[in-house]
C-alpha positions as a printed Julia matrix, in Angstrom:
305×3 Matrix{Float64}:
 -18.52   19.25    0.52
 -19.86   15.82    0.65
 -17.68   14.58   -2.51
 -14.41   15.76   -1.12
 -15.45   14.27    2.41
 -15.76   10.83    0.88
 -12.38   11.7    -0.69
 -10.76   12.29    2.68
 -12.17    8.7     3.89
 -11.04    7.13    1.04
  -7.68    8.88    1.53
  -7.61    8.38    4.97
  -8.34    4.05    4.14
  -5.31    4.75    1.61
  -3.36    5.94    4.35
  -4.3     2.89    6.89
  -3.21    0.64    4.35
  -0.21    2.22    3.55
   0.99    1.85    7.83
   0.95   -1.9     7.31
   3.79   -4.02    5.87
   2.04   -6.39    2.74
  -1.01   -3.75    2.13
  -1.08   -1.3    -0.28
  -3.54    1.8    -0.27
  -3.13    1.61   -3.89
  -5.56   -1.28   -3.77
  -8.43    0.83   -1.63
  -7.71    3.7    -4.43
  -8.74    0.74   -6.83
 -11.61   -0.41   -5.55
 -12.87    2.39   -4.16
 -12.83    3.91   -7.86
 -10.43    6.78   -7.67
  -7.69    5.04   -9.02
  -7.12    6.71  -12.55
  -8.22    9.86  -11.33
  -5.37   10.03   -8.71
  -2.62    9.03  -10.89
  -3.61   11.28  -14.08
  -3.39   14.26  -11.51
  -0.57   13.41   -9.63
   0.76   13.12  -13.59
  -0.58   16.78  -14.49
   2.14   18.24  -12.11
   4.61   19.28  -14.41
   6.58   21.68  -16.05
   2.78   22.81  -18.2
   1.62   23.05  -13.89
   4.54   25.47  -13.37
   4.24   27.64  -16.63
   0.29   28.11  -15.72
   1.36   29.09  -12.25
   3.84   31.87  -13.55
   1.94   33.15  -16.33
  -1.7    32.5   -14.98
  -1.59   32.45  -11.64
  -2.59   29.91   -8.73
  -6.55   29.59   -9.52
  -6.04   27.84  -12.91
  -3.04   26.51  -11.65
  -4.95   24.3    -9.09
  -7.7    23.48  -11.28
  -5.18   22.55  -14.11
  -3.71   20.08  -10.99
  -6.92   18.84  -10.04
  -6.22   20.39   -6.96
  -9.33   20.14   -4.49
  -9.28   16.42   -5.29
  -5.36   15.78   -4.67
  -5.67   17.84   -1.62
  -8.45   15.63    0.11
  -7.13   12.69   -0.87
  -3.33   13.08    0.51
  -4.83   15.21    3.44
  -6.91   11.57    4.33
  -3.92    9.63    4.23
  -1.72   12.14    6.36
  -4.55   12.08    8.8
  -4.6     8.67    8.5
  -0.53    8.39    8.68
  -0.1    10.4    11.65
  -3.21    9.41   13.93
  -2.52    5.69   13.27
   1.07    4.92   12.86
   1.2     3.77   16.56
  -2.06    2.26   16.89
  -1.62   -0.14   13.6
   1.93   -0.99   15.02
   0.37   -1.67   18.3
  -2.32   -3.87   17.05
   0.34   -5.6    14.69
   2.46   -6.47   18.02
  -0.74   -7.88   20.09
  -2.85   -9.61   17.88
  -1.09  -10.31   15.05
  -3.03  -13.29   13.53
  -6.17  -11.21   14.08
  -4.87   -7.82   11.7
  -3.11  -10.34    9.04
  -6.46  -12.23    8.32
  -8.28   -8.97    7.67
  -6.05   -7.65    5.0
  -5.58  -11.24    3.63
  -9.62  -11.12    3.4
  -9.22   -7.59    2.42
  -6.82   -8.7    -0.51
  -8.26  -11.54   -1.93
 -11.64   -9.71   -2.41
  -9.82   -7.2    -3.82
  -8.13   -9.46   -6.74
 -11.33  -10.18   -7.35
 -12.81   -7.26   -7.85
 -10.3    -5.88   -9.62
 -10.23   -8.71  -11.93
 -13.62   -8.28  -13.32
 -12.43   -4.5   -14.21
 -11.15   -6.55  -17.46
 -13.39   -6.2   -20.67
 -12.27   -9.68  -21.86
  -9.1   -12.47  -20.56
  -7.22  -13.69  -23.29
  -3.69  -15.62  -23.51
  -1.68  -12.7   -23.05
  -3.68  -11.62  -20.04
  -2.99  -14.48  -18.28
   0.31  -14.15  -19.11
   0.72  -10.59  -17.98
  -1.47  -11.76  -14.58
   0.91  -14.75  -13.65
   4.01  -12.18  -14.55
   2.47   -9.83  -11.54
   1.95  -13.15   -9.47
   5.57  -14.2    -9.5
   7.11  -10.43   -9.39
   5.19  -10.07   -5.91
   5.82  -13.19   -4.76
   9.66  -12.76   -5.22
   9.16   -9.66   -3.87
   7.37  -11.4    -0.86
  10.57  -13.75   -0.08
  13.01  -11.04   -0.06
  14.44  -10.89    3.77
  14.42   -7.13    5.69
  18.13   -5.51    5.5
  20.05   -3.4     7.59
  21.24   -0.29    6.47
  22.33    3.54    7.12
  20.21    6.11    8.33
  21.93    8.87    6.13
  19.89   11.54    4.44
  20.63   10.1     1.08
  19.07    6.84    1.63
  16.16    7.82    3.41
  15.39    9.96    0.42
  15.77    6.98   -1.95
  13.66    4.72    0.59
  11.03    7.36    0.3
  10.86    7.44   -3.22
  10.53    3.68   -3.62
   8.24    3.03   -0.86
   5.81    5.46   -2.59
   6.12    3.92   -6.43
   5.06    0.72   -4.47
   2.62    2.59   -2.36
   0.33    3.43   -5.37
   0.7     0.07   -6.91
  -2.0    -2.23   -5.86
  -0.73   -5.33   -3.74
   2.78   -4.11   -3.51
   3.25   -2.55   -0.09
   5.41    0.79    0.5
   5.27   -0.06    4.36
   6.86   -3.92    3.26
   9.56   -2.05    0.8
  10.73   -0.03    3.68
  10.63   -2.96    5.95
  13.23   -4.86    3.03
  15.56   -1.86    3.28
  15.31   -1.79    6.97
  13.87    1.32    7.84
  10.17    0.5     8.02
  10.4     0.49   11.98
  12.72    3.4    12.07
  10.25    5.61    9.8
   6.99    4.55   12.12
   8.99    5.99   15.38
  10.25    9.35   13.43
   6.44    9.58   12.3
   5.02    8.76   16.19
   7.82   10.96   17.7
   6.64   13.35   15.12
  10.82   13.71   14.16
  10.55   16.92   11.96
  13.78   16.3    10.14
  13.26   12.31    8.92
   9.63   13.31    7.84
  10.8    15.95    5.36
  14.23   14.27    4.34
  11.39   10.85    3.28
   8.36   13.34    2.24
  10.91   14.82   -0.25
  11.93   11.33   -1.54
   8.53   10.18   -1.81
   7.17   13.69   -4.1
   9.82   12.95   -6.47
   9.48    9.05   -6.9
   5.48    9.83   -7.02
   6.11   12.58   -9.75
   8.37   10.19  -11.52
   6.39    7.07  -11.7
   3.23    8.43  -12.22
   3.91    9.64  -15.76
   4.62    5.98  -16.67
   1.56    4.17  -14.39
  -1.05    6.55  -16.19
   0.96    6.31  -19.65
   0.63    2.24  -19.13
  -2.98    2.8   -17.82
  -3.95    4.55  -21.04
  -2.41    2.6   -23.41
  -2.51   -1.22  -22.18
  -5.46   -0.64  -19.52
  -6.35   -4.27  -19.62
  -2.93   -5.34  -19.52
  -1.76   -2.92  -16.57
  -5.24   -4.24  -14.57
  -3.71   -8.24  -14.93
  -0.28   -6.9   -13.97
  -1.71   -5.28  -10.79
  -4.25   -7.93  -10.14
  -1.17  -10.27   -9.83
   0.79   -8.33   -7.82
  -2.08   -8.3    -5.54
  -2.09  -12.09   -5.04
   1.36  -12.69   -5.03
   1.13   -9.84   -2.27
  -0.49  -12.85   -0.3
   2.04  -14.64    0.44
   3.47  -11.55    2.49
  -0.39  -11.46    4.71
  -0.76  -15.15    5.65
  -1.4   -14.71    9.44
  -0.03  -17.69   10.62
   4.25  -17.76   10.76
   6.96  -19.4    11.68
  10.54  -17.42   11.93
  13.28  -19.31   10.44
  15.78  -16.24   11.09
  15.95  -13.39   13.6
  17.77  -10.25   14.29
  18.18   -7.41   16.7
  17.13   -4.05   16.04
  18.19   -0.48   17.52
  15.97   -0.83   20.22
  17.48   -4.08   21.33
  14.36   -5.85   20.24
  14.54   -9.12   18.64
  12.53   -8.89   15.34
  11.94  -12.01   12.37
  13.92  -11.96    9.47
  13.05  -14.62    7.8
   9.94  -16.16    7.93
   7.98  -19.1     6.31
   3.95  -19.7     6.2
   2.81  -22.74    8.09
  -0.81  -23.97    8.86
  -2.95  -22.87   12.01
  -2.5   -26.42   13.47
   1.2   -26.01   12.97
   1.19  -22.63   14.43
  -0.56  -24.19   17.46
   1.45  -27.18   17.61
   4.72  -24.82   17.51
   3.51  -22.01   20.09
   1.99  -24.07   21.94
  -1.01  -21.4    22.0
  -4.1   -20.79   20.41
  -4.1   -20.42   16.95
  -7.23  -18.39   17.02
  -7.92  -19.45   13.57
 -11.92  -18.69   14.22
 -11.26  -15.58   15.14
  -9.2   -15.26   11.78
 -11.34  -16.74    9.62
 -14.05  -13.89   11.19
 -11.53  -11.08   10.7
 -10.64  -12.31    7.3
 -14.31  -12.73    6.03
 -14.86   -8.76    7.74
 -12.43   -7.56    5.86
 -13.35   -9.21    2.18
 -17.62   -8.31    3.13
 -16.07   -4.85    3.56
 -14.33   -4.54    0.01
 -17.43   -6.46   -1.57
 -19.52   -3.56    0.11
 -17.58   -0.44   -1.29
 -17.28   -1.93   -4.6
 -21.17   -2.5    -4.64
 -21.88    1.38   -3.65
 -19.03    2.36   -5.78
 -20.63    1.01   -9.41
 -23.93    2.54   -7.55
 -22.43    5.9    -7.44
């Protein structure tokens, strides 16, 4: 009871994550040392799951499925999902600086982590690492769109937001923000809209299915490789959580709200200088060191476990 309790936790950190444009929960899966396990059983559902499950029935069905452990871990994140949706959104609106510096603390002591998962760097490491950099970066600089709220496309947003979702440093939350329906998804989710859950749930079990056949196949076979990859994405992720902004471009959203859609990273004094305002950057430095002590902490009692 105690293992799949610190698998709900961990599921539920995924989930947190997951809510916040630039933050993936497929980093806290990494760190937190479940990372493997959750896409080798997310791989073993197949068309072997479905033949067990006819012939043999649902008890070796769910072991076969590593069921108990997929089932805490996706029951933390829906907890996580549904409880904190608004309050992450909330937090994001009043004290922006504040949440950004925590995940950019939370990031960078993640890449590092992560990076000392590698046996031994070579050329074609680096290589591979600077590849992820640049992919995430681009990423990063892509602007939010808007588009159509038909079924179709909130199936396909589904499915990509959750390829990205279990990649560490690329952010589902940010890919639904650059196809324009991150804020649309957060108010079907708060308003607990039945229809636009199951229409994106759907999307989202089939891209997961999909993907993870290739993630574990890549995991397996170029581990090392895969890690750099991932390890860049994660710092070319940080471009997307620099706290401090200036918006070079805005737009209007359903609500009549007037949200950034293109922005550019600037310096606290900057930010201060432009706002006219605080730039709380001591509070930000305190949030961002919280956030990489906490990551530096779970790792530690992680390797001790």
């Amino acid at each position: 009871m105690k293992h799949y309790l610190l698998l709900i936790l961990r599921g539920m950190a995924m989930g947190a994550a997951d809510v916040v444009p630039g933050v993936s929960g497929g980093t806290i899966a990494f760190i937190t040392g479940i990372y493997q396990e959750l896409i080798d059983s997310i791989k073993s559902i197949n068309s072997k799951a479905v033949q067990i499950l006819a012939k043999e029935g649902f008890g070796p069905f769910w072991k076969h499925v590593n069921g108990n452990f997929l089932a805490s871990v996706f029951g933390g994140i829906a907890i996580s999902v549904l409880s904190l949706a608004k309050l992450i959104s909330h937090l994001l609106e009043v004290y922006p600086i504040m949440v950004w510096a925590f995940f950019f603390g939370l990031i960078v002591a993640s890449a590092w982590v992560v990076a000392h998962r590698i046996s031994r760097w070579n050329a074609g490491k680096v290589i591979a690492l600077i590849a992820g950099i640049l992919i995430a970066f681009f990423i990063t600089r892509l602007s939010p769109a808007e588009t159509t709220e038909a079924w179709w496309f909130l199936f396909l947003a589904g499915a990509l937001a959750i390829c990205a979702m279990i990649l560490p440093g690329i952010s589902g939350a940010f890919i639904l923000l650059l196809l324009g329906k991150y804020q649309f998804i957060i108010d079907a989710v708060s308003s607990f809209n039945v229809s636009v859950i199951a229409i994106v749930g759907v999307g989202a079990i089939m891209g997961l299915l999909l993907f993870s056949n290739l993630l574990s196949f890549l995991l397996h076979k170029f581990h090392d490789y895969t890690v750099a990859v991932l390890v860049g994405f994660m710092i070319g992720a940080l471009n997307k959580v620099w706290p401090w902004k200036k918006s070079l471009e805005t737009f209007i959203d359903r609500h009549g709200e007037i949200k950034p859609l293109l922005e550019t990273n600037i310096w606290p004094s900057t930010y201060a200088e432009h706002f006219q305002a605080n730039s709380y950057w001591m509070g930000a430095l305190v949030t961002a060191l919280i956030g990489f002590a906490i990551i530096i902490v779970v790792d530690r009692i992680t390797k001790e476990k």
